[in-house]
C-alpha positions in Angstrom: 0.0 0.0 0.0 1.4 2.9 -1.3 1.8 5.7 1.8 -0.4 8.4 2.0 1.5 12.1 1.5 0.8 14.4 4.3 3.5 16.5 4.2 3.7 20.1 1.6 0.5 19.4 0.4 0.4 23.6 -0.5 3.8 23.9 -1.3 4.5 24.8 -5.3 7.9 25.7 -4.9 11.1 25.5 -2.3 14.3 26.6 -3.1 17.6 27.0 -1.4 18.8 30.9 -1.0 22.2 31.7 -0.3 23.4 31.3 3.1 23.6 34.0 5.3 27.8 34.5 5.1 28.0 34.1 1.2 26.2 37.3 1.5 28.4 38.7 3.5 31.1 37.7 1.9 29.8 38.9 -1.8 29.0 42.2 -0.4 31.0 42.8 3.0 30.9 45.5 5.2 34.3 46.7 5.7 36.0 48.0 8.8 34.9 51.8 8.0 31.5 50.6 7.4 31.3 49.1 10.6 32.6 51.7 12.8 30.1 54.0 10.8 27.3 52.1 11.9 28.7 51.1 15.9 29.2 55.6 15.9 25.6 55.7 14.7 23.8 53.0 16.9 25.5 55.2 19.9 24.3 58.7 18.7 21.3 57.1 18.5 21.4 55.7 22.2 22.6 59.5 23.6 19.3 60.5 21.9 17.2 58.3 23.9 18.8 58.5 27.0 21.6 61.6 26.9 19.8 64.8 29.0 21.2 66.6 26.3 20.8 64.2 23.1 19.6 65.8 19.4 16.3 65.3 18.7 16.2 61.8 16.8 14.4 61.8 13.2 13.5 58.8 11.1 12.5 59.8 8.0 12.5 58.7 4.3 10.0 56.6 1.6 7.5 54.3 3.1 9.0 51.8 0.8 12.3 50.9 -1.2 11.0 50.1 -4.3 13.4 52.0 -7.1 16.9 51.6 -5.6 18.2 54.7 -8.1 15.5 56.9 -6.9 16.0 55.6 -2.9 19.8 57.1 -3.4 18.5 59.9 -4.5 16.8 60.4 -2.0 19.9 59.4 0.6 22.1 62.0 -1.0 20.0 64.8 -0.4 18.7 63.3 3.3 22.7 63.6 3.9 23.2 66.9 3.0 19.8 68.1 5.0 21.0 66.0 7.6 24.6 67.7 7.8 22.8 71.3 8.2 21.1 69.9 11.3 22.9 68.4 12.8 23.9 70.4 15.7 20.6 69.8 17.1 18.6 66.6 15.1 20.1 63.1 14.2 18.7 62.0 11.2 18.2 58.7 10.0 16.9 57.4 7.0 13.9 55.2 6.9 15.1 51.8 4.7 11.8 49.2 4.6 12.5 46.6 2.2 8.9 44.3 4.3 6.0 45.5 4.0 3.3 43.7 6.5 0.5 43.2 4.3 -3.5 43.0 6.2 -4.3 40.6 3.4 -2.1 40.5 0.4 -0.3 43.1 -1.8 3.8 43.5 -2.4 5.9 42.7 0.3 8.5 44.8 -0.3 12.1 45.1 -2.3 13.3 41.7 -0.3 10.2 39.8 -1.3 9.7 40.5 -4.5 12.6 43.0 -6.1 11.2 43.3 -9.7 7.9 44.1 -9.0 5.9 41.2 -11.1 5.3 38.8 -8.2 7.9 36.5 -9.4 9.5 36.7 -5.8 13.3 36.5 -6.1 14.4 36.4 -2.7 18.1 35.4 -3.6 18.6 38.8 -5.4 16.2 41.0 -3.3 18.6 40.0 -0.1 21.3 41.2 -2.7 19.5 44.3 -3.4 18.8 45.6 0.0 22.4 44.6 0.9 23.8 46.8 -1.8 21.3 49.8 -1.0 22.3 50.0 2.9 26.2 49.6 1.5 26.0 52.5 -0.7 23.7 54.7 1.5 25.7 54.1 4.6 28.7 55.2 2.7 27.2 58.4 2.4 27.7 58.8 6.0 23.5 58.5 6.3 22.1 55.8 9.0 19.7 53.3 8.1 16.8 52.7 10.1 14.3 49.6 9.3 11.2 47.7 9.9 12.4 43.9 10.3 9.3 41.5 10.0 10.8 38.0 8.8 12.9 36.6 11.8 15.2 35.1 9.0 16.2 38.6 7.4 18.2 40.2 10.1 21.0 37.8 9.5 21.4 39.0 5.9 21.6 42.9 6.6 21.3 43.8 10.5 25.1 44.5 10.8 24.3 47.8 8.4 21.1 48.9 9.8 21.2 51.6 13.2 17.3 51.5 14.3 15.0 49.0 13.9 10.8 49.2 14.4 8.6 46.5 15.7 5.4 47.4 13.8 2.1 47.8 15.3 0.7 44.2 13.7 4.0 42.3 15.1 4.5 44.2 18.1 2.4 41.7 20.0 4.0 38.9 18.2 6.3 36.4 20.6 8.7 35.5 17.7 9.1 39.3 17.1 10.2 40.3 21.0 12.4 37.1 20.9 13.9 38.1 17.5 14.7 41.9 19.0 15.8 40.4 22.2 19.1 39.6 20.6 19.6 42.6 18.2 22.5 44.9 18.5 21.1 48.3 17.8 17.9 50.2 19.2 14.7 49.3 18.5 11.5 50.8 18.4 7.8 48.9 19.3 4.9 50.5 18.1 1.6 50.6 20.2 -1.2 48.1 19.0 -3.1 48.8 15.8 -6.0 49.6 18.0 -4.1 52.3 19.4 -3.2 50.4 22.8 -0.2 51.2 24.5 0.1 47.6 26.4 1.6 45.3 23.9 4.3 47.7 23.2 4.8 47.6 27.1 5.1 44.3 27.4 7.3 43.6 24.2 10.1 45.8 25.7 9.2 44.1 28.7 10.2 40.9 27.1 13.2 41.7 24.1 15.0 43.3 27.2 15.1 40.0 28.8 17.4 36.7 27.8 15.3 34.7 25.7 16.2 30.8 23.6 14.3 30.4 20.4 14.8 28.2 17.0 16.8 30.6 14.5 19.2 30.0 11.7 22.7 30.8 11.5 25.0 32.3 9.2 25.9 29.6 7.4 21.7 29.1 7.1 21.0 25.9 9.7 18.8 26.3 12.0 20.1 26.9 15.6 18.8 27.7 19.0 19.5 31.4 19.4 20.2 32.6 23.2 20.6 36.1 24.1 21.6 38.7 26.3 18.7 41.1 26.5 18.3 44.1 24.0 18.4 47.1 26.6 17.9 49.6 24.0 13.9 49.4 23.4 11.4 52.4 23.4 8.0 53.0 22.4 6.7 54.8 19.2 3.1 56.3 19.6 1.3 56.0 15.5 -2.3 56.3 16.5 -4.7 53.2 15.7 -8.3 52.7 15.5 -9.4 54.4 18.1 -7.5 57.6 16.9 -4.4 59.8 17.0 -2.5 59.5 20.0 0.3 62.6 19.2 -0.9 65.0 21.7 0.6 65.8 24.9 -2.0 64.1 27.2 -1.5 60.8 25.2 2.1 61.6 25.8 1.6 62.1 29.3 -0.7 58.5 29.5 2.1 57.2 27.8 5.0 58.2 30.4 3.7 57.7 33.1 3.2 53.7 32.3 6.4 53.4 31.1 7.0 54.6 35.0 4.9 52.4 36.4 6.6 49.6 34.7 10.0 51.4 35.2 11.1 51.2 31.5 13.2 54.2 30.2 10.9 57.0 29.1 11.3 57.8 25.8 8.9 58.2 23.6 9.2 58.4 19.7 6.2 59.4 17.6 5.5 58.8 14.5 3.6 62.0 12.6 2.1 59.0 9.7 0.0 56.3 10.0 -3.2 56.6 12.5 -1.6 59.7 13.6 -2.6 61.4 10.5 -5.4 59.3 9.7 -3.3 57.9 6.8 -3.8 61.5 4.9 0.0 62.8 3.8 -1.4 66.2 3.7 -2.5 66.0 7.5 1.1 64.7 8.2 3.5 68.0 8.5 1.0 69.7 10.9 1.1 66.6 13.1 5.3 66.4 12.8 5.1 70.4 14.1 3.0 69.5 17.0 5.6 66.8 17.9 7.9 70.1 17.4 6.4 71.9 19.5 5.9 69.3 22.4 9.6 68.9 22.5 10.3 72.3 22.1 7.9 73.0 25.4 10.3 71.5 27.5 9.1 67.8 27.6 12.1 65.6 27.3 10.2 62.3 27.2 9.5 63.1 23.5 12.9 61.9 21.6 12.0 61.9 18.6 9.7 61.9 15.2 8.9 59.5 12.5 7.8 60.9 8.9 7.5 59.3 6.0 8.8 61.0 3.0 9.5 60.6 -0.5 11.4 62.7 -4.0 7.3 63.3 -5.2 4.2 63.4 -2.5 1.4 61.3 -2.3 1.1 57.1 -4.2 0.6 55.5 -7.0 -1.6 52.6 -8.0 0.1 49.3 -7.9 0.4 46.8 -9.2 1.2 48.3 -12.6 4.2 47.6 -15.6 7.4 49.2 -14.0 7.6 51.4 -17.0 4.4 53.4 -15.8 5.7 54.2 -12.3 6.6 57.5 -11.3 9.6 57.8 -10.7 10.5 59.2 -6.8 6.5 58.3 -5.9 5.4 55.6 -3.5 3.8 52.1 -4.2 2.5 52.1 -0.7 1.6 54.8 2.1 1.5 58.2 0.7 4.2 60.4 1.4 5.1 64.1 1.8 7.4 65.1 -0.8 11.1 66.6 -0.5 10.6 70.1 -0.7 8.3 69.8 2.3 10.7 67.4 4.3 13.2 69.9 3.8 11.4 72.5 5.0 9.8 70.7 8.2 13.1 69.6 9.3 15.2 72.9 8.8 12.3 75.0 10.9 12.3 72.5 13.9 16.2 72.6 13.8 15.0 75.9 14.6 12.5 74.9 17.6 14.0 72.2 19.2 
């Protein structure tokens, strides 16, 4: 009797990418590079913790989806970035995963040439080369990282991380974080609830064991230290914005109760503009002004930003897109970015 199969019954394809260190080794970050990014991961810390730190900034496209266009972008978020710095560390916002409700692209990593024919093995290539060259332009990366497997292709050239408001309540994602090596970010819960990014600092700050996969791609139990470096990022939900200083106050004094750090990023896109780019700007200057006003507790913004404002319909032929113009949240677009940053160098 012939056995019955019971195993991959949904499975159309499975194929082998590249292991973790041929990566590495293909496209390696050099001893420059790496002090770049161990300097960056530090301002970044001052700005969290520092009395005195520069108001932290992640900012850039909601997506990676033209690398030309995304260093575009980087080259003129490093010349912005040097006329601010004095009092703002900016980073650049670098999502190659996009968390999807149902379905829709995934992002560069995913699917790099747009037509759903999902080539991992040169989408890991992609991102790898983009956070090379951007880095190199003395810019910091920040990221969203949302497939535990991904970190061990790129995380040695990316500053920030974010836990996003759909995974932020997600055990593999607080173990995953637990053993990263630069700060990291939790949003509050798509409903707009504060406690699962309480408890998810709560739980990446602490020593965890979990199945991973090491750089030469086997899986491995992964034990770690602890990341200390974990804040909260208000972005609104369901139940509404949550920018304002009384949701700012809300939100410090529980991070007191549960004696975390208080520092609180918020990010001016998302349910904090109800999704509307054009709302976004005022919401950034009430951040602004928050910080500005003396409180502290505030250490930073979030924008999203793009070359061109607003999106663009997709899926579409490549040839149609516009070039510098996002395929998924709207953005604001540069002259605006330029000009919300330089006048709250100003403020804060």
């Amino acid at each position: 009797m012939t056995q019955p199969r019971v195993t991959d019954l949904h499975v159309t394809s499975n194929q082998t990418l590249p292991a973790p260190l041929d990566l590495l080794a293909a496209l390696p970050c050099h001893a420059e590079d790496a002090d770049f990014v161990r300097q960056s991961r530090a301002h970044i810390k001052d700005s969290l913790y520092a009395p005195d730190g520069r108001f932290l900034l992640i900012a850039g496209p909601c997506s990676i989806h033209d690398v030309d266009a995304g260093l575009e972008y980087a080259e003129r978020f490093a010349r912005l970035a040097e006329q601010v710095k004095e009092r703002m560390l900016l980073v650049m916002r670098v999502y190659f995963e996009k968390p999807r409700t149902t379905v829709g692209w995934k992002g560069l990593i995913m699917d790099p040439h747009l037509d759903g024919s999902n080539d991992i093995a040169q989408g890991l290539h992609l991102a790898r080369k983009f956070l090379l060259d951007v880095i190199r332009m003395g810019v910091p990366t920040a990221t969203e990282l949302l497939d535990p497997i991904t970190p061990q292709y790129i995380a040695d050239l990316i500053s920030w991380s974010a836990i996003g408001a759909r995974t932020t309540e997600s055990q593999t994602h607080r173990q995953m974080a637990s053993g990263l090596s630069m700060p990291i970010g939790f949003k509050n819960g798509t409903l707009g609830n504060l406690e699962p990014a309480i408890n998810a600092i709560k739980a990446a700050t602490q020593s965890q064991t979990f199945l991973g996969v090491g750089l030469d791609g086997r899986a491995s139990a992964v034990t770690t230290s602890g990341n200390p470096d974990c804040h909260i990022i208000l972005r609104g939900g369901e139940k509404g914005p949550n920018f304002d200083a009384a949701s700012v106050a809300e939100t410090r004094a529980l991070l007191e109760k549960n004696r975390l750090p208080v520092a609180i990023m918020i990010d001016a896109s998302h349910g904090n503009c109800s999704k509307d780019h054009l709302r976004m700007p005022a919401v950034f200057e009430e951040i602004v002004h928050e910080r500005a006003a003396g409180d502290r507790s505030v250490i930073g913004a979030m924008l999203e930003s793009n070359l061109i404002a607003g999106s663009q319909s997709f899926p579409r032929p490549r040839s149609e897109l516009i070039r510098g113009q996002s395929i998924t949240d709207a953005c604001i677009d540069w002259a605006t970015t330029e000009e919300l940053v330089l006048r709250a160098a100003e403020r804060v």
